[in-house]
N, C-alpha and C positions, 0 to 999 in steps of 0.2 A: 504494500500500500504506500502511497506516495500525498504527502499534503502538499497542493500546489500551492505556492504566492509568485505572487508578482514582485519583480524589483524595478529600481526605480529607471533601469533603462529599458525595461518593458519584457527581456528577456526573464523566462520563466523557472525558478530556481524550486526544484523539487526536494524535499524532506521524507525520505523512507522511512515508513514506521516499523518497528516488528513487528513478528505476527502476534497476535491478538488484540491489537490497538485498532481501532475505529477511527477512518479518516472522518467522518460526518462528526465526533466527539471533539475534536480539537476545538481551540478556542485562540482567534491571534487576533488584535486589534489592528485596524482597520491603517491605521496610522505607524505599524512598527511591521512588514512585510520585512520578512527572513531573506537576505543577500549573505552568500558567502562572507565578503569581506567584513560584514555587520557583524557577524557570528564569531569570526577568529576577533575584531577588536574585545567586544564582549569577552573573549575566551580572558583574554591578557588583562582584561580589567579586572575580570573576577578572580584571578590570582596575585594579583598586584595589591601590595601595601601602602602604597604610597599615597593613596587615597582615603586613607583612613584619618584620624582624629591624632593620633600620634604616630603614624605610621607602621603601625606593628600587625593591624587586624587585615583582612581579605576577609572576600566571600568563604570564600575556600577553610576559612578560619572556624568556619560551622559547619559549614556543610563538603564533609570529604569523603572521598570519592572512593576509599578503601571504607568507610562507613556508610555506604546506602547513600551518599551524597547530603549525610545529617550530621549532627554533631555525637561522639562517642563519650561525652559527659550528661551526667541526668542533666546538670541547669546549663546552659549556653552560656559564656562570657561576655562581658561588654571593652569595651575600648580600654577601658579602664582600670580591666579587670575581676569588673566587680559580677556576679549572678543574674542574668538577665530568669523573669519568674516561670518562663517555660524553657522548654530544649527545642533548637533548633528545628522545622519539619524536614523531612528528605526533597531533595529537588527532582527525585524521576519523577517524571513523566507531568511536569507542572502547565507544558501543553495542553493538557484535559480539565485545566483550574482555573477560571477568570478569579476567584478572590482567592485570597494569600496569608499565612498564616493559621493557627489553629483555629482562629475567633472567626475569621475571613475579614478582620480588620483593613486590612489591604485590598484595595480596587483591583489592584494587577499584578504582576511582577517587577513594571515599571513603578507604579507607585510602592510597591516594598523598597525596590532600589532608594528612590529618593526619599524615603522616609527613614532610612536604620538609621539608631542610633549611633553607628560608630562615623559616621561624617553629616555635614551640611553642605548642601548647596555650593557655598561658597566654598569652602575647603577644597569642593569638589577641581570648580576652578582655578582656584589657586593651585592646587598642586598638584594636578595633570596636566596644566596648563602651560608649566613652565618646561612641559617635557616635547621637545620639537615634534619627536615622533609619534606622539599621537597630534598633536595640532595636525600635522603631514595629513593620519589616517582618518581622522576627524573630516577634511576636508575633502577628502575622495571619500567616504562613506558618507557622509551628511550633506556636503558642502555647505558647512558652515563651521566657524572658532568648534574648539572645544566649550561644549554646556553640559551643564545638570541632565536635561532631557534627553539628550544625546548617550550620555555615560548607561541611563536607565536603560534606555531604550536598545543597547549595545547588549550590557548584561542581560536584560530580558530574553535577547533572540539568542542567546550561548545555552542558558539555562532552557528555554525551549527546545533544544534537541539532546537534553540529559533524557532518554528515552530506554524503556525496560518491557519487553514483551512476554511472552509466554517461553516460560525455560523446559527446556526436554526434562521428560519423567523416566525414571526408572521405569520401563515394563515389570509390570507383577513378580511374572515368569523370570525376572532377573534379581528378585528383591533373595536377599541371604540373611539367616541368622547373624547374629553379630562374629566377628573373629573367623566367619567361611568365608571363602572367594565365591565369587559370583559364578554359577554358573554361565551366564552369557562372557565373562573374563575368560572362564576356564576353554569357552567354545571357541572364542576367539584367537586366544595362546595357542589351541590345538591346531587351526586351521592354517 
């Protein structure tokens, strides 16, 4: 399955789902269409410190990717270090989510973005702003400065293709007691 969007040079940039995702289920606004380049800036933001409040947090700071793309502590951190009052949620498949967060506090993925706690607005500016190479990429994916809307808008289409489908089952016929090999192992060693 394939979610079609539109990019902004009218060429048609298609998103594979795995199997058991429902193209008709997705959810992407109207205003943030998925562009390759969109997706890799996103990628570099959402790993990047440098946007944070003291530079120390990322996205990736909650939500990691050896962890279901969630945080591996019961309460989530703030910038600050201090207990944020829930645990991060997991980012698969937030494709399928217009609201965000456990309360669905958040309109989108772009208003989570501009709304964490661990940076403002401005900060945003200020300190990606001052890094040529994104003002560069900012300019070919947006044509416009680096902004707030734009950073959101960046992370949102990265975190849109953190996607998880239906994972192969053991067949019955293959399931063993604890501490035997599989027979379908053993069938296969043989052959």
């Amino acid at each position: 399955m394939a979610v079609g969007v539109m990019r902004a040079d009218a060429a048609e940039f298609k998103l594979t789902l795995p199997l058991g995702l429902q193209e008709q289920a997705a959810w992407m606004p109207d205003d943030n269409p998925l562009t390759p380049e969109k997706i890799a800036l996103g990628k570099q933001l959402f790993w990047d410190k440098r946007w944070s409040r003291n530079g120390t947090v990322a996205c990736v700071s909650c939500h990691e990717p050896a962890h279901g793309w969630a945080d591996p502590r019961q309460f989530s951190a703030r910038w600050d270090g201090t207990p944020t009052p829930r645990h991060s949620p997991t980012l698969v498949n937030r494709l399928f989510s217009q609201e965000q967060q456990w309360t669905g506090a958040r309109a989108s993925l772009e208003d989570q973005v501009l709304k964490a706690s661990d940076q403002t607005p401005e900060l945003l500016v200020k300190n990606l702003g001052a890094i040529a190479g994104y003002q560069e990429q900012f300019r070919k994916v947006f044509g416009t400065e680096l902004t707030p809307d734009g950073v959101a808008k960046a992370i949102a289409a990265y975190e849109r293709t953190i996607l998880s489908g239906n994972a192969p089952v053991t067949p019955p016929r293959c399931r063993r007691p604890r501490g035997e090999a599989s027979r379908c192992s053993r069938a296969r060693r043989a052959a």
